[in-house]
MIMIMI-95590 format. One line per 2 residues: their letters; for each residue x, y, z of C-alpha. Coordinates in pm, 1 decimal, m for minus. Layout:
! residues N
A = X Y Z | ...
This chain:
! residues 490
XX = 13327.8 15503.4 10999.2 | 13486.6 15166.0 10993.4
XX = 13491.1 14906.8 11250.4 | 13409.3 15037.5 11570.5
XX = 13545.2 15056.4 11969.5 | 13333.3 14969.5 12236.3
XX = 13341.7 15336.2 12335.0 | 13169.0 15446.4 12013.9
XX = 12929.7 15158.3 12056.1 | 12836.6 15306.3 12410.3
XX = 12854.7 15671.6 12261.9 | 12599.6 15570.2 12002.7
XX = 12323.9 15393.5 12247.4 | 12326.7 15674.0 12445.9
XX = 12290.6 15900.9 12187.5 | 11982.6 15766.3 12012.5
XX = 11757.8 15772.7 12271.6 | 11570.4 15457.0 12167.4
XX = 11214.9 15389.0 12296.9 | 11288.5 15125.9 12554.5
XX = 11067.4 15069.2 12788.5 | 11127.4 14810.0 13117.5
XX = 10985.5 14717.6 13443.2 | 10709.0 14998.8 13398.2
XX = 10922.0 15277.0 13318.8 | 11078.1 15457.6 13035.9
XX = 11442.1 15432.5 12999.1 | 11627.9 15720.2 12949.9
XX = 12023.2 15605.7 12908.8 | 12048.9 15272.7 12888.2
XX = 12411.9 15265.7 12923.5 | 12374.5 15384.7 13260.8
XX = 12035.8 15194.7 13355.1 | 12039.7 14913.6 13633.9
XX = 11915.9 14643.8 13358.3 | 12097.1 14730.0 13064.4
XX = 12442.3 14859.8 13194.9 | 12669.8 14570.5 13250.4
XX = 12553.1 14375.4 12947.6 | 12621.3 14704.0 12753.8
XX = 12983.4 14696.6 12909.6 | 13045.7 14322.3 12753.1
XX = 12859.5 14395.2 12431.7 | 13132.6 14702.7 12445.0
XX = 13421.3 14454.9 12552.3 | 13318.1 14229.2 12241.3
XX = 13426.2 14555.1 11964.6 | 13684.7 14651.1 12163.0
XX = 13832.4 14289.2 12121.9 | 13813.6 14340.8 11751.7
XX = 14077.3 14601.4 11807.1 | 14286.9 14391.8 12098.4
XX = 14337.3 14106.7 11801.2 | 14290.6 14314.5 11487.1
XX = 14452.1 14033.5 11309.9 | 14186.8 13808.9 11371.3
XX = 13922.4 14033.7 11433.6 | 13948.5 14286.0 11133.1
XX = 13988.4 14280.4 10773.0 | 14027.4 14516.7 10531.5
XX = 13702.2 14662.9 10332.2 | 13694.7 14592.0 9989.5
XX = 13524.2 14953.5 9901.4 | 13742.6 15141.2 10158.2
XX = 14026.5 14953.9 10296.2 | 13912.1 15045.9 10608.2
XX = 13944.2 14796.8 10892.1 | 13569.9 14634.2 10951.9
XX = 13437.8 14317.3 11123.7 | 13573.8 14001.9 11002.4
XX = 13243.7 13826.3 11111.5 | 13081.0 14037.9 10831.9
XX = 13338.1 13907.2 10560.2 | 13166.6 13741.4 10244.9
XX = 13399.8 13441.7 10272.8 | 13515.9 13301.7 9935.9
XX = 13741.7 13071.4 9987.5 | 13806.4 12800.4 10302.6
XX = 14090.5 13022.0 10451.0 | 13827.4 13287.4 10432.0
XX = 13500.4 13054.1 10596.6 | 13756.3 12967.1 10886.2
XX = 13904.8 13293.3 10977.5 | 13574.3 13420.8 10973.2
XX = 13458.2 13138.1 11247.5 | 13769.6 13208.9 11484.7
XX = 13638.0 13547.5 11516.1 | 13301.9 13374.6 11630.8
XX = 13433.4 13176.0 11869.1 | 13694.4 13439.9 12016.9
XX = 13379.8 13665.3 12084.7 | 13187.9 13359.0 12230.0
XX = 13468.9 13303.5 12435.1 | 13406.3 13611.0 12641.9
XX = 13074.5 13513.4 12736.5 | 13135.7 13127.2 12732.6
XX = 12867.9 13112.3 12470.2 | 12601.4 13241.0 12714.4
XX = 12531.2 13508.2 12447.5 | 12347.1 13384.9 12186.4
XX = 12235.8 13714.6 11966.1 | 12582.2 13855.1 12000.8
XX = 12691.1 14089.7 11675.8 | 12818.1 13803.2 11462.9
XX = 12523.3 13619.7 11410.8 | 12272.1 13908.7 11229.9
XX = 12614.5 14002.1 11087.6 | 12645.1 13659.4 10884.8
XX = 12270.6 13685.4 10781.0 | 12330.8 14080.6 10643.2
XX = 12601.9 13958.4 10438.5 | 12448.2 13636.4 10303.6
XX = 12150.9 13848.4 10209.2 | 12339.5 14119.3 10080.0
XX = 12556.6 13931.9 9826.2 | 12265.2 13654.3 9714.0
XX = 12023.1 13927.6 9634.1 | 11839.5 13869.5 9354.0
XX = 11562.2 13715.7 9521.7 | 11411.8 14019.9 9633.4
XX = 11448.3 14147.8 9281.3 | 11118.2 13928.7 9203.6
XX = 10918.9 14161.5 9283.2 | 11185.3 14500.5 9225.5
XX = 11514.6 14567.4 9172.0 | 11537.9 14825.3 9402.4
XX = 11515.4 14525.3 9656.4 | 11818.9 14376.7 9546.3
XX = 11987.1 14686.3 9553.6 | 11866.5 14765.5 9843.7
XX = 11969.5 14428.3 10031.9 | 12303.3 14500.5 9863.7
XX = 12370.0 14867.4 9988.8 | 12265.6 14780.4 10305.0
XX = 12509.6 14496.6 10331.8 | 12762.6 14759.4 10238.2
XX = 12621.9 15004.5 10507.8 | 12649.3 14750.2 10792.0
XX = 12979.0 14638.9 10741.2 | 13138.6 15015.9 10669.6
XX = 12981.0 15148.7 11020.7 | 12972.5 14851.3 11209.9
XX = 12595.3 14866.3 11298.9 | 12492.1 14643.9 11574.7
XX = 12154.6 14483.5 11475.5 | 11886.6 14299.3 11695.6
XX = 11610.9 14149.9 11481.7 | 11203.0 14019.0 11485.6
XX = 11088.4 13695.5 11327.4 | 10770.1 13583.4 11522.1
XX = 10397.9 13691.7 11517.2 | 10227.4 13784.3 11856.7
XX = 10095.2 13419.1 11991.9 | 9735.9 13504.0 11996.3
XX = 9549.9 13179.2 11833.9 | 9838.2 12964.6 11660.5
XX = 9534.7 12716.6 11504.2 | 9465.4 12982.5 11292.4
XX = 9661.6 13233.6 10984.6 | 9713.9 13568.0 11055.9
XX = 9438.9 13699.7 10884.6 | 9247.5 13459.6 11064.7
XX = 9269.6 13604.9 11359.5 | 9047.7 13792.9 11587.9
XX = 9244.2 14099.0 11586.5 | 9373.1 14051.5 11238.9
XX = 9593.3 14393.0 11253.6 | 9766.4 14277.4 11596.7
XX = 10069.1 14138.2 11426.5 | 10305.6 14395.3 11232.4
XX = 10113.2 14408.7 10886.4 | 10176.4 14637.5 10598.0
XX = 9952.0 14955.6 10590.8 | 9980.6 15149.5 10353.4
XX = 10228.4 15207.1 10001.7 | 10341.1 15545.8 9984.8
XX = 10571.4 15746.0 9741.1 | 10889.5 15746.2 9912.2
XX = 10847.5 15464.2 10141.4 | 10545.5 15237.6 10366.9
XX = 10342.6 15284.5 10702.2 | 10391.7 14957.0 10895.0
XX = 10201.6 14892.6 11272.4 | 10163.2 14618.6 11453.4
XX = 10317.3 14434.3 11721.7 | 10637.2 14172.5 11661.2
XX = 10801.9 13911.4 11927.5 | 11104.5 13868.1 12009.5
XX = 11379.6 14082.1 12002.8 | 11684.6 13978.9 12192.6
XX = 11897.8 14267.2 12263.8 | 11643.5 14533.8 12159.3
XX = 11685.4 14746.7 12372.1 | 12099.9 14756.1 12278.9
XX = 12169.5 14778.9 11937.9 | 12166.8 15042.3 11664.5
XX = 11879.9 14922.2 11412.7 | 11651.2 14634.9 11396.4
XX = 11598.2 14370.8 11104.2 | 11247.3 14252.2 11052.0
XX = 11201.2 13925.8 10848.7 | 10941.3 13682.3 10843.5
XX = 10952.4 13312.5 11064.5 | 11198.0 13071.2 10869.5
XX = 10948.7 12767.3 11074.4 | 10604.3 12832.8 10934.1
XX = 10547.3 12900.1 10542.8 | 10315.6 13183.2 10519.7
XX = 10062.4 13188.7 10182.6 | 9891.6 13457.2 9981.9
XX = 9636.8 13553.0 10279.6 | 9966.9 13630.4 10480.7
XX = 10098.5 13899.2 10182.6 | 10024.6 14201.9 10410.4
XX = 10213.3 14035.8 10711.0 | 10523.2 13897.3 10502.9
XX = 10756.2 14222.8 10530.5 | 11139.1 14241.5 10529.0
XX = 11334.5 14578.4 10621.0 | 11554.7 14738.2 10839.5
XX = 11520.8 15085.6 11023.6 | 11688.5 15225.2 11343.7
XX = 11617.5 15163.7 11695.2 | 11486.3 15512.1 11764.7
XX = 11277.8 15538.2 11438.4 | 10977.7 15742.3 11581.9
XX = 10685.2 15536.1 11641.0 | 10890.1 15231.3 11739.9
XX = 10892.7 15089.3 12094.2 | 11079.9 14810.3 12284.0
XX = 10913.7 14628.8 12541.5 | 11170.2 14481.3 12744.1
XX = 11083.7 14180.8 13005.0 | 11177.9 14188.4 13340.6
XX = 11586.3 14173.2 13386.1 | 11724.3 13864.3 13516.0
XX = 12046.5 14098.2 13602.4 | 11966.0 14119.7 13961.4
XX = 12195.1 14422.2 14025.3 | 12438.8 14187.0 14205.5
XX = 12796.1 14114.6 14202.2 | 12993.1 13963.7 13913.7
XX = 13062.4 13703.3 14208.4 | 12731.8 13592.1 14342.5
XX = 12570.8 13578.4 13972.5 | 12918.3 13552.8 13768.1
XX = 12668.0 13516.9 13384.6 | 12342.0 13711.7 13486.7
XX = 12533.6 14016.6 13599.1 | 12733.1 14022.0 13282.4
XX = 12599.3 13875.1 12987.6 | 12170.7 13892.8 12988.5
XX = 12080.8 14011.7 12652.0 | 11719.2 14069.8 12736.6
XX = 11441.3 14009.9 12498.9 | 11132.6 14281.0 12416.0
XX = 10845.1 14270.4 12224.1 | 10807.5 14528.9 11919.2
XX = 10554.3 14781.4 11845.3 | 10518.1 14977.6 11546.8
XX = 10291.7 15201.3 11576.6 | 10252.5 15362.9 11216.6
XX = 10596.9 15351.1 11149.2 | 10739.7 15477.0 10836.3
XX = 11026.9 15244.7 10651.5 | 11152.3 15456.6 10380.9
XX = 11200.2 15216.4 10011.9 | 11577.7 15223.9 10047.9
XX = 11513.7 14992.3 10379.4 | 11295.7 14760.2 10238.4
XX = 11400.6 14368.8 10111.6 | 11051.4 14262.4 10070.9
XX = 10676.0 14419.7 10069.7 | 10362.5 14176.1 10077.5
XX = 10540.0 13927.9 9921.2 | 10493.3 13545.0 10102.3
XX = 10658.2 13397.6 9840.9 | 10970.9 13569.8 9847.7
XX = 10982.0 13575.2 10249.7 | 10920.0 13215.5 10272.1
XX = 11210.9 13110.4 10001.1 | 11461.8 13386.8 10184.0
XX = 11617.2 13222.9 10434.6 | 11742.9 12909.1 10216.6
XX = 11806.9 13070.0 9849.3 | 11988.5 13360.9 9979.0
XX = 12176.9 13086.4 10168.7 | 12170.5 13323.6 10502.0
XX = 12012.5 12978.3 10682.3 | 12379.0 12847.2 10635.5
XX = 12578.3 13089.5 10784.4 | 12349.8 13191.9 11031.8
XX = 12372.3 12800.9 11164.6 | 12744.7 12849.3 11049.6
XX = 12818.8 13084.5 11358.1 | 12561.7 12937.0 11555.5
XX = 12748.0 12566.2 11604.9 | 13061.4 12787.0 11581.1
XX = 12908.0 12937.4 11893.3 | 12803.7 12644.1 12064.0
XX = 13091.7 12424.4 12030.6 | 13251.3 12703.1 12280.7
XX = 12940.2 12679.7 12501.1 | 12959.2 12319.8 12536.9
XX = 13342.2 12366.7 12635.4 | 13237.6 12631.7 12864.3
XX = 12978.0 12367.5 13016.8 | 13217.4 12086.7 13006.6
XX = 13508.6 12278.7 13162.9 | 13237.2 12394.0 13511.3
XX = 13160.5 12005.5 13517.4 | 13500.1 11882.8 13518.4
XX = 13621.6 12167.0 13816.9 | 13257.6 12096.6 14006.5
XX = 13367.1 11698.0 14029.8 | 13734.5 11734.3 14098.8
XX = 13623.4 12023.8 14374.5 | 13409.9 11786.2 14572.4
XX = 13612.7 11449.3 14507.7 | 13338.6 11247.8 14291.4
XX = 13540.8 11245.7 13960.4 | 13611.3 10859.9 14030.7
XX = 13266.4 10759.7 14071.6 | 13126.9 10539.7 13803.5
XX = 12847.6 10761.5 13738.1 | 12975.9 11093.0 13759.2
XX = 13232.8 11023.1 13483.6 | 12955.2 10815.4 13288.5
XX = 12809.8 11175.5 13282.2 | 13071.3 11331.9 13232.2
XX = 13154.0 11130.3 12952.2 | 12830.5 11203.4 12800.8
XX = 12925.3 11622.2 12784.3 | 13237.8 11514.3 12604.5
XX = 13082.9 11369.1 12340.1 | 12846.8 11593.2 12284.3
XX = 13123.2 11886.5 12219.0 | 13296.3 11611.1 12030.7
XX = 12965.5 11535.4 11822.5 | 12975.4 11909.2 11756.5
XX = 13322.7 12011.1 11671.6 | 13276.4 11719.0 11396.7
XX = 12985.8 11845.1 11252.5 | 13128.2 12201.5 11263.9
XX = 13481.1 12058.0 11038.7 | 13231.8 11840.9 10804.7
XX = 13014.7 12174.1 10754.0 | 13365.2 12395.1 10657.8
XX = 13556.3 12118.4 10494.5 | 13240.7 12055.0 10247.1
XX = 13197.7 12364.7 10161.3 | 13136.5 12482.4 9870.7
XX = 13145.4 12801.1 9599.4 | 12803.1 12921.1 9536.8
XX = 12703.4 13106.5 9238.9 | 12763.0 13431.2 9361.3
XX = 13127.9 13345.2 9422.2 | 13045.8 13247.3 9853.9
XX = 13191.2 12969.7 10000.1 | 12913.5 12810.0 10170.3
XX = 12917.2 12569.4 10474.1 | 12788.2 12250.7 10398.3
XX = 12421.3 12264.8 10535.3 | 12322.2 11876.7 10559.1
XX = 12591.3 11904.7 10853.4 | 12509.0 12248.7 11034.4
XX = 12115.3 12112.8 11006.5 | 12154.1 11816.1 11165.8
XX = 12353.2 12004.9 11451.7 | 12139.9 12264.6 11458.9
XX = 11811.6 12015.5 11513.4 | 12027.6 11794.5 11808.2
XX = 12159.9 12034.3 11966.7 | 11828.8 12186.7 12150.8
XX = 11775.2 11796.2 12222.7 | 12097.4 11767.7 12434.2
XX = 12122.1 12118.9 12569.1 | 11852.6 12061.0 12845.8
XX = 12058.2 11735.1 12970.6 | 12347.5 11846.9 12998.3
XX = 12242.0 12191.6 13262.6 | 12040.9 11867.7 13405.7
XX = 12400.6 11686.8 13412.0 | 12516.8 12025.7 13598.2
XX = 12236.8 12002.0 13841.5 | 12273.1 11677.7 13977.9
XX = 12631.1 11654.9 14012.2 | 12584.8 12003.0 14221.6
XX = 12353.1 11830.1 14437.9 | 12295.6 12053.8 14740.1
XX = 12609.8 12260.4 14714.2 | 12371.1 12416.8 14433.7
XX = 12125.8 12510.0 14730.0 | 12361.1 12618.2 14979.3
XX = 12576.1 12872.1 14848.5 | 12585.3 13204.5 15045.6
XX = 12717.4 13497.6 14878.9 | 12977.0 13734.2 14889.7
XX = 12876.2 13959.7 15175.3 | 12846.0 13634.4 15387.8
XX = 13250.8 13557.2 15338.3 | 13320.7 13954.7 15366.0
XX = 13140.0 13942.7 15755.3 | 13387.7 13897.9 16024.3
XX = 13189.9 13668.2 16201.2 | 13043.5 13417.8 15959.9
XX = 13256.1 13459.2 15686.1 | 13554.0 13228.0 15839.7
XX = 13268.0 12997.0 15939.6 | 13136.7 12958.3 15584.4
XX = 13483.1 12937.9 15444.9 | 13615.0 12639.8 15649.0
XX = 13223.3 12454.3 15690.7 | 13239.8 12480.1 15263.9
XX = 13560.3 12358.9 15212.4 | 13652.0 12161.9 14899.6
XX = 13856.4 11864.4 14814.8 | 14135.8 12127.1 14744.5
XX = 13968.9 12442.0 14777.7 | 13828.0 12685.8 15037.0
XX = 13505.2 12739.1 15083.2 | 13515.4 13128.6 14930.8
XX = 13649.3 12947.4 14591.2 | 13426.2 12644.2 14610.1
XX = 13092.4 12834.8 14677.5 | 13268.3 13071.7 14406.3
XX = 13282.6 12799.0 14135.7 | 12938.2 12641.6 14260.8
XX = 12744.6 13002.9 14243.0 | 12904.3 12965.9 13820.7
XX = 12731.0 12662.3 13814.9 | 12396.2 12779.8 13958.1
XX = 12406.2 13087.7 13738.4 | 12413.6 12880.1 13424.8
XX = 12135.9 12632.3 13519.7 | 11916.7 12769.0 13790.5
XX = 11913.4 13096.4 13804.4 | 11656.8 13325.1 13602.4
XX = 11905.0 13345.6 13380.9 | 12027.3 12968.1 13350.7
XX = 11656.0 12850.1 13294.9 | 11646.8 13110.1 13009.0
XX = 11956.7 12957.7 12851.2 | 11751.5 12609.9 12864.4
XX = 11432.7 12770.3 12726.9 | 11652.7 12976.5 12473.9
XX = 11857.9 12695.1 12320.1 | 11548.6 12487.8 12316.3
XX = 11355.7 12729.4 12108.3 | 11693.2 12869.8 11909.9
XX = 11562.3 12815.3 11542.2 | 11183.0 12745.3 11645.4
XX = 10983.1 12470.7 11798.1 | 11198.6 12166.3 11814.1
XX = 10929.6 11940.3 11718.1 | 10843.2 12177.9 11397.8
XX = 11254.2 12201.9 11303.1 | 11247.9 11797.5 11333.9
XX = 10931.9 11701.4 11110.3 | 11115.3 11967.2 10847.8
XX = 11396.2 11801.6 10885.7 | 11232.2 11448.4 10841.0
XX = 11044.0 11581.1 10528.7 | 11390.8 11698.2 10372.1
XX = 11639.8 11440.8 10463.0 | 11771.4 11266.9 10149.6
XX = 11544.2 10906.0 10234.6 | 11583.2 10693.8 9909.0
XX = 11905.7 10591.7 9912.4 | 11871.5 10421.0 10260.4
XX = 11582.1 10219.1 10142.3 | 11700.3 10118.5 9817.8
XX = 12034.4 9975.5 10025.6 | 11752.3 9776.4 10236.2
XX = 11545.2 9652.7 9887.5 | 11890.2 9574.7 9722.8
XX = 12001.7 9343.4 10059.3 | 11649.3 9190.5 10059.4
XX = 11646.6 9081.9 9642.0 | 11988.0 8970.5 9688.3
XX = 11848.6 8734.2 9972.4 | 11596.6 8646.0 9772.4
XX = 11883.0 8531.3 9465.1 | 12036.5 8334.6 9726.2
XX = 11807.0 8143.4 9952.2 | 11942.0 7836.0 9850.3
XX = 12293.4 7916.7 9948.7 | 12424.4 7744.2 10229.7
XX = 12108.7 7641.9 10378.7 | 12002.5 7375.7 10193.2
């Protein structure tokens, strides 16, 4: 089937019956359970968009000319690389950016991955074709995907086969005929517990070398593969209303760990098998890293409007948006989105055909947006925090306005500059959702740790940035100096 409705995207969860386990129990409908339902409803509200705006949100296939997902079109040509990114940022508008694994972003990698395959056909050509046909696959039945990248944090000082328990992470078992026996266990799968399949590739932060072969695996199977089991955290949807936790109710993703527990992959759903080489070089020759980062700054710039616009209504609410400081602040959120949306036009207007006929974001701007923006996240929910003050502490909820005794109480004691208390506490509770809750201080922790340790991403970065042109420009100023150290001093 083609592009799908949010109905068949509901239909299909709760027809799988994945393994999800949360909170000490075994789910049995997910669509229906306390931790999973209402982010199930917006991940449903995000396809049925695609058919609200089907101009925007659809394209024709080029093997069917069916409607499917624009945000898995191979874009070749500017028109193309744009249209593609206002279909990012109309499904991060639904969420305000607040979800950060949403469809598009696995979506850009499958495609990337799909068309640049003949990496993987180093070691096969079934890999290639295998990358391809699964590209194909995706798109045609609009399979939501959550994916695995990390190893099990057991001793980081030491390689995986290093370890203690050296068959702890997901490893390769055992070749067989018509497919391989993986087991192990894999962190951390956002949405795993909501999705149709999950992609396993190897960390794009950490090159892995030969002793890692057995551990450096790349394939897709579906979420209710037997054998497979999520391992969800603890909710931060605390069953309340979309009024007292207006982001946490709605939009929490979740995250599980993985285990495989001799799980067959059959060959047609494997990109790479014991093969560090190939794993480590994926990511950047396949060109996935790019649009990946692509629709994640796509993403953000809406988040940081999202963040900007609840700091602008939080100072004009309480009168402070004349203070010195609190526009100084202020100021500081603006040009951070600015920052962003620049980097975001450099990245699409430098783009560039690659040689399997992509047009390909310009990376030197998506990487260095990609590096700051964990850097700047963190201040600016800080930003959101002290301009709240203590109308971040005292905000009662819902069933306090509803009482007939306190409720008129609370709504003229929490009055505004120009609103009542029920929509100041309202806009306030937005604000404490995004930065204070469970749920806001995953957001921090989350963008901190999008793309891997900051401190990691920023010595690659260092190691990679283009240094020699800078200091010849300093050793060219300094000989010229040294030509002229008689001029007018002497």
């Amino acid at each position: 089937m083609p592009a799908k409705t949010g109905a068949e995207y509901k239909r299909r969860l709760k027809e799988a019956g994945n393994n999800v386990y949360i909170h000490g129990e075994r789910v049995d409908d997910p669509t229906e359970h306390p931790a999973f339902k209402n982010v199930i409803d917006s991940m449903a509200a995000l396809y049925d968009r695609q058919f609200d705006k089907p101009s925007k949100m659809l394209y024709q296939s080029p093997t069917t000319n069916e409607q499917v997902g624009m945000t898995f079109k191979q874009p070749k040509t500017l028109e193309d690389l744009v249209a593609r990114r206002e279909a990012i940022q109309e499904w991060a508008r639904i969420s305000g950016g607040m979800m950060g694994r949403s469809p598009d972003y696995l979506n850009a990698e499958v495609m990337a991955m799909g068309v640049a395959n003949d990496l993987f056909a180093e070691d096969d050509p079934m890999f290639a074709e295998n990358a391809r046909n699964y590209y194909e696959y995706a798109r045609e039945n609009d399979i939501s995907l959550t994916h695995t990248l990390i190893h099990p944090q057991v001793n980081r000082a030491k390689a995986q086969s290093e370890q203690k328990d050296a068959n702890v992470a997901l490893h390769l078992k055992e070749k067989q005929k018509d497919g391989i026996i993986v087991d192990g266990v894999r962190l951390l799968a956002t949405q795993g517990g909501i999705t149709d399949e999950i992609l396993v590739f190897p960390s794009t932060v950490k090159p892995a070398g030969e002793s890692d072969d057995p551990y450096s695996l790349a394939f897709v199977v579906p979420n209710n593969t037997p054998g497979l089991k999520f391992l969800s955290r603890e909710s931060f949807d605390q069953n309340k209303s979309t009024w007292d936790h207006p982001l946490s109710s709605r939009f929490e993703e979740g995250d599980a760990i993985v285990h495989f527990d001799n799980v067959f992959v059959p060959w047609e759903k494997v990109f790479v098998c014991g093969n560090s080489s190939i794993c480590n070089r994926t990511f950047l020759e396949t060109n996935a890293v790019k649009h990946m980062s692509h629709q994640v700054i796509a993403k953000n710039v809406v988040k940081t409007e999202f963040i900007l616009g609840t700091v602008l209504k939080l100072m004009d609410s309480i009168g402070i948006d004349k203070f010195q400081h609190v526009q100084d602040k202020g100021t500081e959120i603006m040009l951070n989105l600015e920052t962003m949306k620049s980097h975001l036009f450099r990245a699409e207007q430098n783009a560039k055909l690659d040689k399997w006929g992509t047009i390909t974001p310009d990376f030197e701007a998506l990487n260095a947006a990609r590096n700051w923006y964990p850097r700047i996240y963190p201040r600016m929910t800080e930003i959101i925090r002290i301009l709240g003050a203590s109308g971040l502490m005292g905000i009662p909820t819902e069933a306090d306005f509803d009482h007939e005794e306190i409720g008129p109480i609370l709504n003229r004691g929490l009055q505004a500059k120009n609103l009542e208390g029920y929509e100041r506490v309202h806009l306030f509770r937005l604000a404490w959702d995004m930065t204070m809750s469970a749920f806001g201080n995953r957001q921090t922790h989350y963008e901190y740790y999008f793309f891997g340790d900051p401190i990691k991403m920023g010595m690659s970065y260092f190691d990679s940035f283009e240094k020699d042109q800078y200091k010849q420009y300093v050793d060219d100023f300094l000989a010229e100096t040294k030509k002229n150290k008689n001029f007018a001093g002497v």
